[in-house]
N, C-alpha and C positions, 0 to 999 in steps of 0.2 A: 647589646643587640641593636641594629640599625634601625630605622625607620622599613626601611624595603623590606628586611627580614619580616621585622615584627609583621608588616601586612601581609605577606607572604602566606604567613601560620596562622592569622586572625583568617583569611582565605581560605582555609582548608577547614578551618571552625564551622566557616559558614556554610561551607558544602556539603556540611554531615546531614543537615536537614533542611528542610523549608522553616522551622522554628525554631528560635532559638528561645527556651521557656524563659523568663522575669519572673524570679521567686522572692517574695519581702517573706523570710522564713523568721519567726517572732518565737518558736520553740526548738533549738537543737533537737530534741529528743523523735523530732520527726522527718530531721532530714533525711535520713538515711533511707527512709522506706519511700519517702516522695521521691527520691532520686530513683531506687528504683525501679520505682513505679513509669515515671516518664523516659526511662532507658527500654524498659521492657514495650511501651509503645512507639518506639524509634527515635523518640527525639534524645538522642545521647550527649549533645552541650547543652549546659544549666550555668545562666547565670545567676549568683546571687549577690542581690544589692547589700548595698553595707549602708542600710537606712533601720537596720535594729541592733541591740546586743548580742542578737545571737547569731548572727553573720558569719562573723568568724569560726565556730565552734561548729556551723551548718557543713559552710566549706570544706573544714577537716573531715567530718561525717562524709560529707558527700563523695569528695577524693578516693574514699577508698571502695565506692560502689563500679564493681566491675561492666567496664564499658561507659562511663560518664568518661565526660569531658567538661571539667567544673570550673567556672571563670566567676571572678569579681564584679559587681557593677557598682554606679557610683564611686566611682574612684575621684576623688577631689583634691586629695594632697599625697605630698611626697610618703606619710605616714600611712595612707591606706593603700597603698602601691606596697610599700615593705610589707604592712600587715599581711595581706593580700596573700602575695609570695609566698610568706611565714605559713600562713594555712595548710599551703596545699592548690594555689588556683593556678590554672591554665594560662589563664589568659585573662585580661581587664579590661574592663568597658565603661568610659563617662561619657557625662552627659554633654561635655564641652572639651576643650582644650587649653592647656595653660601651659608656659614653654617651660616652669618647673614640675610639672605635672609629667610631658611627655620628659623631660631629662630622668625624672626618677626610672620610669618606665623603661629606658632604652639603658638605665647605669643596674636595673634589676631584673633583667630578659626579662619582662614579661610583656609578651606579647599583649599589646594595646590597641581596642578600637574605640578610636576617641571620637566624639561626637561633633557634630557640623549641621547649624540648619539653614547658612542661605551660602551662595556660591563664594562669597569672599573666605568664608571661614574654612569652606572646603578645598578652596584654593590653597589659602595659608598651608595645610595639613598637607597637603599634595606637593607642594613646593619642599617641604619637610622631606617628604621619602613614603606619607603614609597614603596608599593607594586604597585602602580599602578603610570606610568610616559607616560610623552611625550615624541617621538620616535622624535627628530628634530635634522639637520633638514632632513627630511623623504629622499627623494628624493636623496640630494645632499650626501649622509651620508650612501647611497648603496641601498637604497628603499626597496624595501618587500623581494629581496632575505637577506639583512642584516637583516631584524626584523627576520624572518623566525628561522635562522640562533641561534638566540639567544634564542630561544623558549626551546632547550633539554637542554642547562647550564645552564639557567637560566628562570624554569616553575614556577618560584615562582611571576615573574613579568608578569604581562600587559600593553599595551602598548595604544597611541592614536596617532598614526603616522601622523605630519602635519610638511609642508613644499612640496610644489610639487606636493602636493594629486590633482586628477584633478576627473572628471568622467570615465575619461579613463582607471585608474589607480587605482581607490579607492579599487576596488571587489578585487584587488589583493592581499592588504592587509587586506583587510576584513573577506576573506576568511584564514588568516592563525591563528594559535589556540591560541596566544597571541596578540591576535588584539581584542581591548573592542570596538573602534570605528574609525573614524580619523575628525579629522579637516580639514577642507577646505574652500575657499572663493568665490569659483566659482558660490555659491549659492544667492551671492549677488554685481551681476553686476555694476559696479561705473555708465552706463550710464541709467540703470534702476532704481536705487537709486537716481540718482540725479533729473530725470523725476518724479519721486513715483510714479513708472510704479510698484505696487503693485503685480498686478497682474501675471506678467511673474515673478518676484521675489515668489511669494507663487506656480508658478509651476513649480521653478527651486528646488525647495523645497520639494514640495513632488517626485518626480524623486526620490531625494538625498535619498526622508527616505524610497525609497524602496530598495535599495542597501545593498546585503548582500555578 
């Protein structure tokens, strides 16, 4: 898969919603229903990080809830790219970019939005083929006046700013003109989740997908 492509399809990821959910899923036995829970209040991509054991085994769960769109996050080596894949993900999301990182990515179609937090690194990726990246991390890295910021040097990229993103703060970057979507986790509360309080998770959900 090319670089142009893979942005191409991380593009269309990002235009399913204004949020794309951050899930640290620590119990397989619950993905299924958190997925579809946050499909049922519009937000149908879910990424999930691969920062627990049960990541992978989330993934497979999650893949088969109708109407998700389920991508990897933290992608860091060649091995969680295969992993990845092997599950069942869409599409892969890190925090950075590494030139064996993106080779795996583009030798194993998976669509990848690799991460950039100042204009060199987003250059780099753009000169690469990848037009569309992750803004991380969002917040700590200058927040929506940075993205902002980068929008007249650099209109050729779009961005999906996560790290920090809250409800508070989303519409900020939401509203600026290289903003495709952002990432957030607030949509799926750890003491809700762990209850499969469903329900307040599917109307933390739709909230999120009316955010522009």
């Amino acid at each position: 898969m090319t670089p142009d492509h893979a942005s191409e399809l991380t593009a269309k990821v990002c235009a399913l919603a204004p949020v794309i959910p951050v899930l640290v899923v620590d119990d397989a036995d619950l993905a299924e229903g958190l997925a579809a829970a946050l499909v049922a209040g519009g937000l149908p991509a879910l990424e999930v990080t691969l920062r627990t054991p049960a990541a992978l085994d989330a993934i497979r769960a999650m893949a088969a809830v109708e109407g998700g769109v389920v991508g990897a996050g933290t992608l860091l080596t060649e091995a969680d790219v295969e992993a990845a894949k092997a599950a069942g993900a869409s599409f892969g999301v890190s925090p950075g970019a590494t030139e064996r990182l993106l080779d795996a990515a583009e030798a194993n179609d998976l669509p990848l939005l690799p991460g950039a937090a100042t204009a060199s690194e987003a250059m780099a990726l753009l000169e690469r083929g990848y037009s569309v990246q992750k803004f991380f991390p969002a917040e700590a890295a200058g927040g929506a006046p940075t993205l902002k910021s980068l929008a007249a040097p650099l209109p050729r990229i779009r961005f999906c700013p996560t790290g920090g993103v809250t409800p508070g703060n989303a519409a900020s970057y939401l509203s600026l003109p290289n903003t495709l979507c952002v990432g957030g986790s607030w949509v799926a509360p750890n003491e809700a989740v762990a209850a499969r309080d469903w329900a307040t998770v599917t109307a933390l959900a739709t909230e999120a997908a009316t955010l522009t």
